[in-house]
Every structure is written in structure tokens, then in C-alpha cells.
C-alpha positions in Angstrom: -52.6 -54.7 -57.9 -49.0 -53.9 -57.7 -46.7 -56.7 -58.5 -43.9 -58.0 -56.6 -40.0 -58.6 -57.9 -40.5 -62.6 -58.1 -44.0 -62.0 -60.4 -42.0 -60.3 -63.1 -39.5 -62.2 -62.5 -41.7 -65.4 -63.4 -43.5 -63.8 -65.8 -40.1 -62.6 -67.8 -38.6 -66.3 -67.3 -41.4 -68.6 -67.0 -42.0 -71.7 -64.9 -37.8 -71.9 -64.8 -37.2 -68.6 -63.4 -34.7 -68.5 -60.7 -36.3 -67.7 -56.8 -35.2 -64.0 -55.6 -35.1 -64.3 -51.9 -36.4 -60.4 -52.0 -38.9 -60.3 -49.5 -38.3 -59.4 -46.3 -37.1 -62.3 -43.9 -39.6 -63.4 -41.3 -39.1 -63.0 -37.4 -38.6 -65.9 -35.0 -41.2 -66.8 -32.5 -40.7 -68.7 -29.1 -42.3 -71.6 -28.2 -45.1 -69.1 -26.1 -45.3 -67.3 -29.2 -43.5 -64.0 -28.0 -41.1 -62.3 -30.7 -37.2 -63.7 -30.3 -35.5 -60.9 -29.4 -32.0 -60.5 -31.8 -29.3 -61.4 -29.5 -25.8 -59.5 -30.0 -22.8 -60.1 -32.5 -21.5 -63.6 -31.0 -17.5 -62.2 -30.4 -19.3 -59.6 -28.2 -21.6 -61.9 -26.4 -18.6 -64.2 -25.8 -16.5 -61.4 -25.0 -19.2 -60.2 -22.2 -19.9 -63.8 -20.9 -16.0 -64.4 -20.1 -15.8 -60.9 -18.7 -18.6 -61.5 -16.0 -18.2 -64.9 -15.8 -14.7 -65.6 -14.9 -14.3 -66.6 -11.2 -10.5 -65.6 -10.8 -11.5 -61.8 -12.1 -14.8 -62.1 -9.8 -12.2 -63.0 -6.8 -9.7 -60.1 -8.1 -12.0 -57.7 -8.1 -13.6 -58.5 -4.4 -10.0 -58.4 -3.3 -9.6 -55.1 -4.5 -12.7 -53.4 -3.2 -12.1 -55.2 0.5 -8.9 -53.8 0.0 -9.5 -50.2 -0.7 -12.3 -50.4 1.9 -9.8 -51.2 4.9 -7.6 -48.4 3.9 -10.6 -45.9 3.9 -11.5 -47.4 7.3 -7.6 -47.2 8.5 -7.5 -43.6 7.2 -10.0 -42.2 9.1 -9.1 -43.9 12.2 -5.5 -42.1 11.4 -7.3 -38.6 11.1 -8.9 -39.0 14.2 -5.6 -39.0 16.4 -4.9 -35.2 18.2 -1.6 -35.6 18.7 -0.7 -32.9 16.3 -2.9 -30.8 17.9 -2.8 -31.7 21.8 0.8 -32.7 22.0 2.0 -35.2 24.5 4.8 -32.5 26.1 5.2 -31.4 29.5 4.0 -27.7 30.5 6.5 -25.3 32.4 6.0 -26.4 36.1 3.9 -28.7 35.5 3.6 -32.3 37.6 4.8 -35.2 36.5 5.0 -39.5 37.6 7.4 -40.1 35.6 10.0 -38.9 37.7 10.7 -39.2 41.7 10.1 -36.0 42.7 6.9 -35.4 40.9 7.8 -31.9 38.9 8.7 -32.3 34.8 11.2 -29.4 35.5 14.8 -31.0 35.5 17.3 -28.9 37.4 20.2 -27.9 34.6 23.4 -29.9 35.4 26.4 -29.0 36.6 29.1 -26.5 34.9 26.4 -25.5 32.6 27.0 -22.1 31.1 24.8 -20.3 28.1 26.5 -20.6 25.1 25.8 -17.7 23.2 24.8 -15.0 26.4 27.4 -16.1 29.1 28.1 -12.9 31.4 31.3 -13.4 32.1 32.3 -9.7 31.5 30.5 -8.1 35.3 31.4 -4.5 34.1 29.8 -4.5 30.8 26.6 -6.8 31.6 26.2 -4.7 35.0 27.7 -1.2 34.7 29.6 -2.1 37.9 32.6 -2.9 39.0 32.7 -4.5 43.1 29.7 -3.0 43.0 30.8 0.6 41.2 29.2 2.4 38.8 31.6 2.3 35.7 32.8 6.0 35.5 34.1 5.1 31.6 32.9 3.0 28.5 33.9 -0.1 28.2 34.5 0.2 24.6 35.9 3.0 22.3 33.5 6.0 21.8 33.6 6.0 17.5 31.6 7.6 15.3 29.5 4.4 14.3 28.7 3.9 18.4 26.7 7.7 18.8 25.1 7.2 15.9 23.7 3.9 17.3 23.0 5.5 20.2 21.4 8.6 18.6 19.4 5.4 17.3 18.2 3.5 19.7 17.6 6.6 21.7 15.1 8.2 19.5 13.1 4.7 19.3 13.5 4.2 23.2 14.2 7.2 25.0 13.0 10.1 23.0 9.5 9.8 23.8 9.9 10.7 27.8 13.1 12.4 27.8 13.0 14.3 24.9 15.2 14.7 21.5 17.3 17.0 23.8 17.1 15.3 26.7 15.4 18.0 28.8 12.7 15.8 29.7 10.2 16.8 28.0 8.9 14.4 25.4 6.0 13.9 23.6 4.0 11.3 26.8 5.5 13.8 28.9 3.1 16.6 27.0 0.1 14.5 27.5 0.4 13.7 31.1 3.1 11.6 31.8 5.3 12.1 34.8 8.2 14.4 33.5 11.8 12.5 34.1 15.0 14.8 34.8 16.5 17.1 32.6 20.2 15.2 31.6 21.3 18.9 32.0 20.9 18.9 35.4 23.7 19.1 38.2 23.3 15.6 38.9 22.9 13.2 35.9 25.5 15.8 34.9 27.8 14.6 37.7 26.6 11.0 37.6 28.9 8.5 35.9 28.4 6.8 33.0 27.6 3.7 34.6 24.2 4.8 35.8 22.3 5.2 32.4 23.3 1.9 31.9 22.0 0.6 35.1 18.8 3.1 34.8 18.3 1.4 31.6 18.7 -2.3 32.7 16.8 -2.4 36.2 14.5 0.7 35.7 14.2 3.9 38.1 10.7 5.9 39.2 8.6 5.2 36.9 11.0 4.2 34.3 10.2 0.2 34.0 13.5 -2.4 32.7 13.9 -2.1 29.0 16.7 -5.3 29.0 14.7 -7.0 27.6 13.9 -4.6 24.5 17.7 -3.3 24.2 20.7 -5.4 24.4 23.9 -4.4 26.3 25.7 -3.4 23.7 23.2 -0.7 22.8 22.5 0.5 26.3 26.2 1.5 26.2 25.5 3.0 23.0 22.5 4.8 24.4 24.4 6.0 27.7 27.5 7.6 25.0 24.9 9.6 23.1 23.7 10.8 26.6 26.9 11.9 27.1 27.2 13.6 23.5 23.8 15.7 24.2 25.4 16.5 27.9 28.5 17.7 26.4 27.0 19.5 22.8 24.6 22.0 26.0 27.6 22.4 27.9 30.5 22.5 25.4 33.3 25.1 25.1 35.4 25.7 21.4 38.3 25.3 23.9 37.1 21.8 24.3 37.6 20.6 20.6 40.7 19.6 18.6 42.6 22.3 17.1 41.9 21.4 13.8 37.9 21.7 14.3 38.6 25.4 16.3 40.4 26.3 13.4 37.2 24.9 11.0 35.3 26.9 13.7 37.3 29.9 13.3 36.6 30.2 9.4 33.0 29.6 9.5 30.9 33.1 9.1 
């Protein structure tokens, strides 16, 4: 039989030997008899009691979640409007209550003019003047002008009249309806003032391109047909003296 700590210990001593506390500490029972269940560290128990206990941090709390509840609730109700997406506006021509004579278009009042397109100029918005064709540009013919033409003409013009203007472009060489040559004795004899009209209200076939090219480059476009006219039909007579002598010299 193996002996315990507080056998030798009595056994080393005697009947005065000192009591060693060395075995192990007996469990707690309940009144039933059930084992007592070790219960936490008291500053965390007391810690935990307050913590759940405490009305005013109960109240705080329910406050809180009521709170964050109505503003979910508010937020989707926010969501929900369309006015982003079906604006309240009025639609061109459409009717309307709101005023007497039942249409949402207002009539503009009086003296109004456009402030950055007023037409005030009838020759260069037109091409006419008392109902004229313009025989000359309104504006100097420079360097900077036919090369905006020569521009806007190959985007615009090319395609049915051709690079040279002899009509014969590339829609024209799949079908189209061929326009006139610019050579010819007529849009050789017409003023200036007709390409620009041609170009603003259309002709034949030819539908309006004002609203693809601005006035200033239709009268672009009507000098470079001018330039092509002229370079088929031009003499060394007809240059400045300086350029037939730099004609003169070349091989």
C-alpha cells in the first residue's frame, strides 16, 4: 500500500506533526445532491451582471435599434420615388392645365432675338441680296478660306461630285444619280451665290446639309468651287506677274 504525504509526515513527526492540507479539495453538492457548478471570477460576474442589468443601457440600446430601424424603413421608401427616372417636365407640344390655353408650349416674348445665331447679316445667312444671288464673297478669298473649303468639300461634297468636280464621285460609281459637272456652261456662268443656296436648301436630289455645315463653311465650300472652276479653265495670262515669271522658269 502506497502511502500518502500526511502518513510520512506523521510517521517522521509523530502524534505532533503539523496537518498538510495535500489532498485534493472536495466538490460542493446542492441541496438535490447535483455537483455546484464553479461560478466565474466575482469582478467578471459583477462586471456582466451590471452590463445586462442596467435599465438606462437596456433603454439606450432599444432607442438605438428603433432608431436605426426607422431610417432603414425611411430609406427604402426614399429609393422607391421615380422622379429621377420619370421626371415631372413637360414634353414638346404636349397639353397642359396649368395654363389657360391648355398647350405647355409658351409663345417666346417680344423683341426676343438668338443670342449667339441672330441672322441679321441677309446676304451671308441667305446668298441673297432683295432676293439676288450674291455674284461675290462676302468675305476675303485668303489662303486659309480654300483650304477650308478644299476641307469641308472632300468630307461633304466629294463623294457625289467628285474630287474634281466633274460629277463623278465614288455613290455616283455605284448607282447614284450623277449631279453636273461644275465645268459646265452653266454652274460655270452661275454666281457664287448659288452653291451657297444649293448647299443650304438642297436641289434634285441633293437634300439641305445646313444643318451639317455652318455658313461660314458653305462660303468656304462655294470659294473652293470656284478655285476648281478656275484651275480647268485657267490661262498663265490670268496669274500675277511674279507667278508667270515662276512659271516661265520651271522646265
Amino acid at each position: 500500500m502506497i502511502a500518502g504525504r500526511g502518513d510520512i509526515a506523521r510517521r517522521l513527526w509523530g502524534a505532533h506533526a503539523p496537518r498538510v492540507p495535500f489532498a485534493a479539495p472536495r466538490r460542493k453538492h446542492s441541496e438535490e445532491g447535483a455537483p455546484h457548478t464553479p461560478c466565474r471570477p466575482a469582478g467578471r460576474r459583477t462586471q456582466h451582471a451590471r452590463r445586462v442589468r442596467s435599465p438606462e443601457l437596456a433603454a439606450r440600446i432599444g432607442k438605438a435599434s428603433r432608431a436605426v430601424a426607422l431610417f432603414a424603413v425611411l430609406l427604402l421608401f426614399a429609393a422607391c420615388r421615380q422622379d429621377m427616372y420619370n421626371q415631372p417636365k413637360a414634353k414638346t407640344y404636349s397639353a397642359s392645365e396649368f395654363f389657360a390655353n391648355g398647350t405647355s408650349a409658351r409663345p417666346l416674348p417680344p423683341h426676343t432675338v438668338e443670342y449667339h445665331d441672330a441672322q441679321q447679316n441677309e446676304a451671308y445667312y441667305t446668298g441673297l441680296t432683295n432676293g439676288v444671288l450674291l455674284a461675290q464673297l462676302p468675305m476675303p478669298v485668303t489662303p486659309k478660306l480654300l483650304e477650308r473649303g478644299r476641307e469641308r468639300y472632300n468630307i461633304y461634297c466629294a463623294v457625289c461630285h467628285g474630287a474634281t468636280g466633274e460629277g463623278n464621285g465614288e455613290v455616283v460609281q455605284r448607282g447614284y444619280p450623277a449631279p453636273p459637272s461644275y465645268h459646265s456652261e452653266r454652274l460655270w456662268n452661275a454666281p457664287v451665290g448659288h452653291f451657297f443656296d444649293v448647299i443650304t436648301n438642297g436641289y434634285g436630289v441633293m437634300y439641305s446639309y445646313a444643318a451639317r455645315v455652318e455658313p461660314n463653311e458653305r462660303w468656304a465650300i462655294a470659294a473652293y468651287i470656284r478655285a476648281l472652276q478656275l484651275s480647268r479653265n485657267a490661262k498663265a495670262s490670268d496669274l500675277p506677274p511674279e507667278e508667270q515669271k515662276r512659271l516661265e522658269k520651271m522646265p
